[in-house]
C-alpha positions, 0 to 999 in steps of 0.5 A: 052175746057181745057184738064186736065191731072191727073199725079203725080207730085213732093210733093207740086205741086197741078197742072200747066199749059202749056197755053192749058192743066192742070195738076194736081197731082193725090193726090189731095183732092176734094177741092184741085183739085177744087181749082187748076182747078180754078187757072190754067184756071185762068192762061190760061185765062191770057195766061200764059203758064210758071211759072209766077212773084211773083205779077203775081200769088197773082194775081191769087190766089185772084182772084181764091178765088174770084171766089170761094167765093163769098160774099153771100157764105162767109155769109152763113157759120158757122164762129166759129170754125177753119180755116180748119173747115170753109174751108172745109165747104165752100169746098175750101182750107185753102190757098184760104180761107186766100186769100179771107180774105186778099181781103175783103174790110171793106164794102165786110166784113161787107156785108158777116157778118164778122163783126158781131163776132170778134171771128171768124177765117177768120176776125182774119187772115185778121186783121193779114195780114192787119198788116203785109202788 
């Protein structure tokens, strides 16, 4: 079992760990706070007890939005309206939502329905960051 230790933290910092215990900042929102945990144990899952490399913590990140949405969540959702608005319905942050767009195969898309309107702002950012990339 993982301590978690609620503090506060310098402004922008939603949590870390020490490879044993997490600590977040007091200030977090719900769906900050689930994502944070979920990051760090991923973290400790690892054995990272220090700031990681850059490639390291993308690694990290998708597989945090990964876990927390799965294809069958994603396809469950109202996709119209603002990345914020589907973030906050799927109970997850707006970051970790990007992140889970930018790790979407074509197949895993067209399995969570994100094919079946153009419009919808999760599949407009995943057609950017393929652009960018």
């Amino acid at each position: 079992m993982v301590q978690v230790v609620t503090k506060r933290l310098p402004d922008g910092v939603h949590g870390y760990t020490d490879g044993v215990v997490i600590f977040v900042d007091d200030r977090l929102t719900a769906e900050q706070l689930l994502c944070t945990l979920v990051h760090e144990r991923i973290h400790i899952e690892r054995g990272h007890s220090t700031r990681q490399l850059e490639a390291d913590e993308m690694a990290v990140r998708y597989e945090t939005a990964r876990r927390l949405l799965p294809l069958d969540r994603i396809g469950s959702c109202n996709k119209s309206g603002k990345l914020s608005d589907i973030a906050r319905e799927l109970g997850v942050t707006k970051r970790v939502l990007m992140d889970r767009a930018a790790t979407l195969t074509d197949s895993q898309a067209s399995q969570a329905g994100c094919w079946e309107c153009q419009a919808c702002p999760v599949i407009r950012m995943r057609a950017e960051l393929m652009i960018a990339a």
